[in-house]
N, C-alpha and C positions, 0 to 999 in steps of 0.2 A: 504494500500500500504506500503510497507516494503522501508524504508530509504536506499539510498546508501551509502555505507562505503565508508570514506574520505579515501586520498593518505596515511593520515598516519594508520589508520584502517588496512588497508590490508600491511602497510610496518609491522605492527607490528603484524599480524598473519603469517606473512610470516618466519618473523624470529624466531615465536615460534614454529611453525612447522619445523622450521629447527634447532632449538636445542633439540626436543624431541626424536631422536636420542643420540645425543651427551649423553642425561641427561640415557639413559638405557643402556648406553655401559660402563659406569662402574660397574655393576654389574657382567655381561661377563668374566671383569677383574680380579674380586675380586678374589684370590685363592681359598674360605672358599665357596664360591658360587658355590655346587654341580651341576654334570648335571641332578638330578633327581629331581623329581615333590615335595614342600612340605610336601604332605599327606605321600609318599612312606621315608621321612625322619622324621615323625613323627611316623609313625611304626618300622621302623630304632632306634630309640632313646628308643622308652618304650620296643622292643625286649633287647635292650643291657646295656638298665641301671641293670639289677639285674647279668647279666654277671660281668658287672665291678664291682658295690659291693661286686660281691663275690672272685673276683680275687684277691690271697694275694700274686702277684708278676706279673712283666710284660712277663715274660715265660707261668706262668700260663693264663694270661689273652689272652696272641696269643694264647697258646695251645688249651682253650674254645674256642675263635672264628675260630680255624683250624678245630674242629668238626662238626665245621659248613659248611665252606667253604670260609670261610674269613679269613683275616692276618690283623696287623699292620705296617704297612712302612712309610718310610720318604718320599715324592716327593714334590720338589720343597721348602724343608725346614721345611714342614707342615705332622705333626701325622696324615694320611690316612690308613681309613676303607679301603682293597682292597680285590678285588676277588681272593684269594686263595693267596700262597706267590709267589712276582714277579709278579703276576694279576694288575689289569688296576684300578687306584683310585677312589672309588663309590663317595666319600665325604672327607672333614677332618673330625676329630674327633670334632675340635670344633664348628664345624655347629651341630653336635647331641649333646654337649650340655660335651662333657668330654675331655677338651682342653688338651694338652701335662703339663700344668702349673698346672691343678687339680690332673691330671693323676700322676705326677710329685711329688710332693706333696705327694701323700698315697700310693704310690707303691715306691718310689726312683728314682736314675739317670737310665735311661735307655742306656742297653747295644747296640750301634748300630753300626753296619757293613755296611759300606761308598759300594755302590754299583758301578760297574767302567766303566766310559764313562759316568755318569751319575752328571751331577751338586744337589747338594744337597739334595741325595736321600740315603737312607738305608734303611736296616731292621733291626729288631731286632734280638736281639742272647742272647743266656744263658752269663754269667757273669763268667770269669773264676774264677773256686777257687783258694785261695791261699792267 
C-alpha cells in the first residue's frame, strides 16, 4: 500500500510545478536563444566556420554569405545570421559560436547602417574610403 502525502508533500509539489514554468521562460527571453532546433545550429556552425576563416573583411564575409542566401545584420543590438538582407533573424552569431567581439577582433570595427523605425538594428555596409 503506497503512503499518503502529508499537507506539506503536496504544498511542496504544488509549488514546484508551479515554478517549472517560471524556470523555462527565461530561455524564450534570452536574445542569443534561436528559434531553431540545436542539431539545424550545429550544421549552421561547421557550414560557416570555414566561410568566416576565410573572410578577410566584413564586406567580404556578407558578400560569401549573400551567395548563399544569407546577410549579416544588427537586431535588437545583436550580430544576426539573416535570411537574405533585410530577411527575418535565423540566430545570433554568437549562439554559432562567432560573436560580434571575435568577429571584431580579426576582421575590424564594422561598418553599420542604423536601419529607421527600427531600435537597434543595422546592416552592414562597405567603409567609405578616404
Amino acid at each position: 500500500m503506497l503512503p499518503t502525502p502529508t499537507r506539506h508533500a503536496v504544498a511542496t509539489q504544488a509549488s514546484a510545478t508551479s515554478t517549472a514554468p517560471a524556470q523555462a521562460q527565461p530561455d524564450a527571453a534570452d536574445p542569443d536563444s534561436p528559434p531553431i532546433d540545436s542539431e539545424s545550429a550545429t550544421l549552421l556552425r561547421c557550414w560557416l566556420q570555414p566561410l568566416i576563416a576565410g573572410a578577410s573583411s566584413w564586406v567580404d564575409l556578407n558578400d560569401t554569405l549573400g551567395k548563399h542566401g544569407y546577410a549579416l545584420a544588427f537586431r535588437e543590438g545583436r550580430l544576426c545570421l539573416t535570411r537574405g538582407p533585410g530577411g527575418a533573424c535565423i540566430c545570433s552569431m554568437r549562439y554559432l559560436g562567432a560573436g560580434l567581439r571575435e568577429l571584431s577582433a580579426r576582421l575590424g570595427r564594422p561598418a553599420v547602417r542604423p536601419l529607421p523605425g527600427l531600435s537597434a538594428a543595422g546592416v552592414l555596409c562597405a567603409r567609405p574610403r578616404g
